[in-house]
C-alpha positions in Angstrom: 141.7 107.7 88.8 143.3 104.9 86.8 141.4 102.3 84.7 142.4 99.6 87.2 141.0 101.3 90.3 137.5 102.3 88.7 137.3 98.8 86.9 137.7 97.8 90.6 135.3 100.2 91.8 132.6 98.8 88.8 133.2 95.0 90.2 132.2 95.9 93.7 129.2 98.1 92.0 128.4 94.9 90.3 128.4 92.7 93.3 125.9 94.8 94.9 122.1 93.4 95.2 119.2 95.8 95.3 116.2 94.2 97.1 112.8 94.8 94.9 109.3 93.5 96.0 110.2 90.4 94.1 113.0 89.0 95.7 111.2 89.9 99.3 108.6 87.5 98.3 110.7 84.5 96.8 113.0 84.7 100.0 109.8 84.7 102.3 108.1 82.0 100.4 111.1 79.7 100.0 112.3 80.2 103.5 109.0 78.4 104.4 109.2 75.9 102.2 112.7 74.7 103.7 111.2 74.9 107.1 108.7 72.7 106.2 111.1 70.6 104.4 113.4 70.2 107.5 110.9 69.7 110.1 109.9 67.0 107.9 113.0 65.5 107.9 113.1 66.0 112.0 110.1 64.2 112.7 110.7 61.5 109.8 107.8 62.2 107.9 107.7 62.2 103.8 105.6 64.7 102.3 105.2 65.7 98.8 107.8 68.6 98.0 106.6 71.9 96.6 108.3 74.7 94.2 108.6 78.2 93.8 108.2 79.6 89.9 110.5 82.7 89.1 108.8 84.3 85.9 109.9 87.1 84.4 111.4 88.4 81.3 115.2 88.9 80.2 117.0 91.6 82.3 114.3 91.8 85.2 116.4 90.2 87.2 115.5 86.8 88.4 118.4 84.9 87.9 120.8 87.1 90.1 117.8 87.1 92.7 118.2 83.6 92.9 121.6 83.5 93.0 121.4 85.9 95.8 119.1 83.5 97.9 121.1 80.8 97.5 124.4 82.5 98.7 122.5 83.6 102.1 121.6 80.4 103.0 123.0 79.3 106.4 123.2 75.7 105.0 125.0 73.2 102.9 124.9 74.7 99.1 125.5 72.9 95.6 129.7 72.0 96.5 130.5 69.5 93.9 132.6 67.3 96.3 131.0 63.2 96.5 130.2 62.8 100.1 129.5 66.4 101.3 125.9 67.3 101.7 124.4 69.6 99.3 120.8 70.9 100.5 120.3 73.4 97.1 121.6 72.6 93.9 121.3 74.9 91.0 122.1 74.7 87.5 120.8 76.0 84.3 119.0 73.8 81.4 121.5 72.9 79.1 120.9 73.1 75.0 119.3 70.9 73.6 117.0 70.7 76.6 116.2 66.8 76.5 115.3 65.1 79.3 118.4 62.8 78.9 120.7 65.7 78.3 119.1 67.7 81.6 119.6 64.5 83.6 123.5 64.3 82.8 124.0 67.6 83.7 122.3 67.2 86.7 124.7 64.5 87.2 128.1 66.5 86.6 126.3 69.7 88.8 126.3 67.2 91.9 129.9 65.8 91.3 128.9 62.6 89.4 129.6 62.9 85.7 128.6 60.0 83.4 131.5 58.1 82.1 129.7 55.9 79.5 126.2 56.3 77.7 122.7 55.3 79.4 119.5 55.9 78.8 117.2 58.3 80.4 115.6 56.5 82.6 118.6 55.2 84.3 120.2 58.7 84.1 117.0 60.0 86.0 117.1 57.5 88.5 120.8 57.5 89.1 120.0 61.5 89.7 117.4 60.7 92.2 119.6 58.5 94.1 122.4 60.8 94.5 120.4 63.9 95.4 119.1 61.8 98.2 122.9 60.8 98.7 123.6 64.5 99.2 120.6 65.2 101.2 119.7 67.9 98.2 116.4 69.7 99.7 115.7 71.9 96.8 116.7 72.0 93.2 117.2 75.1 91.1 116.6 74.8 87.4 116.9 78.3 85.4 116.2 79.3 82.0 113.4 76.4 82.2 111.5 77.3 80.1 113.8 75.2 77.4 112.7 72.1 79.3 109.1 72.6 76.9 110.7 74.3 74.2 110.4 71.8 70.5 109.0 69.5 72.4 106.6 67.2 71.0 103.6 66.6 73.6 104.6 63.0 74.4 108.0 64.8 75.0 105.9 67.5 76.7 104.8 64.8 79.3 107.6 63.3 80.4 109.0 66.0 81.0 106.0 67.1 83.2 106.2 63.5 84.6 110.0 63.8 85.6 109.3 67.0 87.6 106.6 65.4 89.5 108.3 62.3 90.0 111.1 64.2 91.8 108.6 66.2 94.2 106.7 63.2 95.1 109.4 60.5 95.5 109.0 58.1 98.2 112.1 57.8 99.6 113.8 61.3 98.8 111.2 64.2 97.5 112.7 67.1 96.4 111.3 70.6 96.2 111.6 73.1 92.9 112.4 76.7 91.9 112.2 76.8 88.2 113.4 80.0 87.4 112.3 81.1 83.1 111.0 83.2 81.0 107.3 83.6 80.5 106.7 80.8 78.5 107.2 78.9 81.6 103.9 79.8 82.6 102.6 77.8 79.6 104.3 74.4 80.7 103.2 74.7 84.1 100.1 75.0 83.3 100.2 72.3 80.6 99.5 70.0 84.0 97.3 70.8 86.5 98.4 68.2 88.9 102.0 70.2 88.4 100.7 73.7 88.8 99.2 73.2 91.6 102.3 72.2 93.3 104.2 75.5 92.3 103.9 79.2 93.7 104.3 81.8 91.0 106.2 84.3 91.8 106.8 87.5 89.3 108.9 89.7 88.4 107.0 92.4 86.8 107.8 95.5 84.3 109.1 98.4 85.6 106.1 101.2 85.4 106.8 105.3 84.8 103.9 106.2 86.7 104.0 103.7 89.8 108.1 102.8 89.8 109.7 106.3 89.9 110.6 106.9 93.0 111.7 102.8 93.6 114.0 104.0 90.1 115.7 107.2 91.6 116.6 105.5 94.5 118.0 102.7 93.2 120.4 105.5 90.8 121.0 107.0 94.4 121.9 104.0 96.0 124.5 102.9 93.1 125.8 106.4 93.0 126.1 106.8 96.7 128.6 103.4 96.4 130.9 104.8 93.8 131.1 107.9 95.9 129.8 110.2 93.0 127.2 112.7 93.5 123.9 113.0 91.4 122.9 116.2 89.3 119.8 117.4 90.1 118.4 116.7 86.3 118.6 112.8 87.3 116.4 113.3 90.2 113.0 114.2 88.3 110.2 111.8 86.9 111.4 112.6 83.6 114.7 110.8 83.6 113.3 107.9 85.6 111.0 107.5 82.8 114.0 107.5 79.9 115.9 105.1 82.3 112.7 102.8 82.3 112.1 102.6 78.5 115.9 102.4 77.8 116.0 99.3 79.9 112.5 97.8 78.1 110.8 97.8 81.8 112.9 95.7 83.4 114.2 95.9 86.7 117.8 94.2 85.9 118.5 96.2 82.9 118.0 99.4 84.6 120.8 98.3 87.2 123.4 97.7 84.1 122.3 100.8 82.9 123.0 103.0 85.8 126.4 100.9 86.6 127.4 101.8 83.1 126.5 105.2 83.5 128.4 105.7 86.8 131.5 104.0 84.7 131.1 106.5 81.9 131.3 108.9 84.6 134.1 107.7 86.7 136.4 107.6 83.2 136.2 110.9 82.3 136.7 111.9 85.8 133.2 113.8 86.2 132.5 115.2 89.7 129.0 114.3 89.5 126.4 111.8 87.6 124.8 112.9 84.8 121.9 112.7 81.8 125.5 112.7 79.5 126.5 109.6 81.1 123.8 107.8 80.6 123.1 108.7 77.2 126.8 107.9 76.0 126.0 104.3 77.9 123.6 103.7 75.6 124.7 104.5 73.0 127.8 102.6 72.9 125.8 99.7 74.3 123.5 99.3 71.7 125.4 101.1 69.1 122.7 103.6 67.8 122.0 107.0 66.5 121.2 110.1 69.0 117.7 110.0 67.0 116.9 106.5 69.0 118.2 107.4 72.2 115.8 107.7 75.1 118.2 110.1 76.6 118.3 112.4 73.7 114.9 112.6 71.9 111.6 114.0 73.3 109.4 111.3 72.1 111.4 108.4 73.7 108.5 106.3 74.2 108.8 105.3 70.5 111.6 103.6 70.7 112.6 99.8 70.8 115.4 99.7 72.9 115.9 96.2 72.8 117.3 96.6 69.2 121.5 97.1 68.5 122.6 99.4 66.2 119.1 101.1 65.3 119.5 103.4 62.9 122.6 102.5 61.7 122.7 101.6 57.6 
């Protein structure tokens, strides 16, 4: 097999989604949220909007989850083209996360970048105007936890302000997913009034005990794409366990890991998918000695596998 045709074979691995408890319940929940949204809209009636928060930590997927509902919508998505409608728009917090900064963004992500300097509020209100323009039902805001990060708390609650000013606008409201880290929890609940208007939704850490089978399968299902067969040592509570710790618990990390592996595998032209794989994947991932692998030692729980190049002096 030549490096071209398994690097092709990797790509379609990688556009592969693997549903988890998760995403069932952020596509349930939003799906009723842009019901209500468009029945409102058929009977002319102006609620306040609601929003959907997407915790969860690095690598536990979240981001791609939301990427994924947004690309199976049957509806208008985020084209940046003036004139066309645009019923999600999604874009992540830029750095430095100011409010000014976030609201030119906002601006170039619906196809109306700023040509000379204005001040916040007038950027904000410009942004309102044209995701009512674009008939924008929902917007997606990921990584926003920056939105509170440095802030001071008069920056704190404007920012807090902002939010609720878009989901209760008059003319235009305009629902939420704020996709972030954990400390996302801590600015929504900075607010009350803004909490309230959010359902948390979480993506939790994988477990050894309660996750094993949900973890072989998933191996199985990427496996059974590249058309490579599993050893029987992969199959077993044991590994499951490795492949949990070596991707810290998280649900998104254990994907790259296994798609890794199965390249490993597909290079050296193995007939099957192996423990080896997988422990040469992470080691040339994070660049660390056999002694802090979780494929390797017996007492892998010890291990930080967060860290590159443990070990290594």
């Amino acid at each position: 097999m030549t490096n071209k045709s398994v690097s092709q074979q990797i790509l379609a691995l990688r556009c592969i989604f693997a549903d988890n408890p998760a995403y069932f319940d952020l596509h349930k929940r939003f799906h009723q949220l842009l019901e209500h949204r468009r029945a409102e809209l058929a009977a002319g009636v102006t609620n306040e909007a609601r929003g959907i928060a997407l915790i969860g930590s690095s690598g536990s997927g979240k981001t791609t989850a939301v990427k994924r509902l947004i690309r199976s919508l049957d509806s208008p998505l985020n084209e940046n083209r003036e004139g066309t409608s645009c019923e999600v728009l999604s874009f992540p917090v830029p750095s430095p996360a100011t409010l000014k900064f976030v609201g030119q963004t906002g601006l170039q992500a619906i196809g109306y970048p700023l040509r000379r300097d204005k001040t916040s509020h007038i950027i904000w209100d410009m942004f309102k105007d044209h995701l009512r323009a674009r008939r924008t039902l929902f917007l997606h805001l990921d990584e926003a936890q920056d939105l509170a990060s440095h802030q001071t708390p008069r920056e704190m609650q404007s920012v807090i302000n902002t939010l609720k000013s878009l989901m209760q606008n008059q003319q235009w409201p305009v629902g939420m997913i704020l996709s972030g880290m954990p400390a996302l929890k801590e600015m929504l609940n900075h607010d009350p009034q803004l909490a309230r208007r959010f359902f948390p939704i979480e993506f939790p850490s994988l477990n050894a005990v309660q996750d094993t089978e949900q973890v072989l399968c998933t191996v199985s299902y990427y496996s059974q794409h590249a058309e490579l067969p599993v050893c029987d040592d992969l199959l077993t509570p044991s590994f499951a366990a490795r492949l949990i710790q070596a991707a810290d618990g998280e649900f998104g990390l254990m994907i790259e890991y296994t798609i890794l592996a199965i390249e490993n595998a597909l290079r050296q032209g193995s007939s099957e998918l192996g423990i080896a794989n997988f422990r040469s994947s992470f080691s040339t991932k994070s660049g660390c000695l056999d002694g802090l692998n979780p494929f390797v030692v017996a007492d892998f729980e010890r291990i930080d596998c967060r860290k590159l190049l443990a070990g290594v002096v």
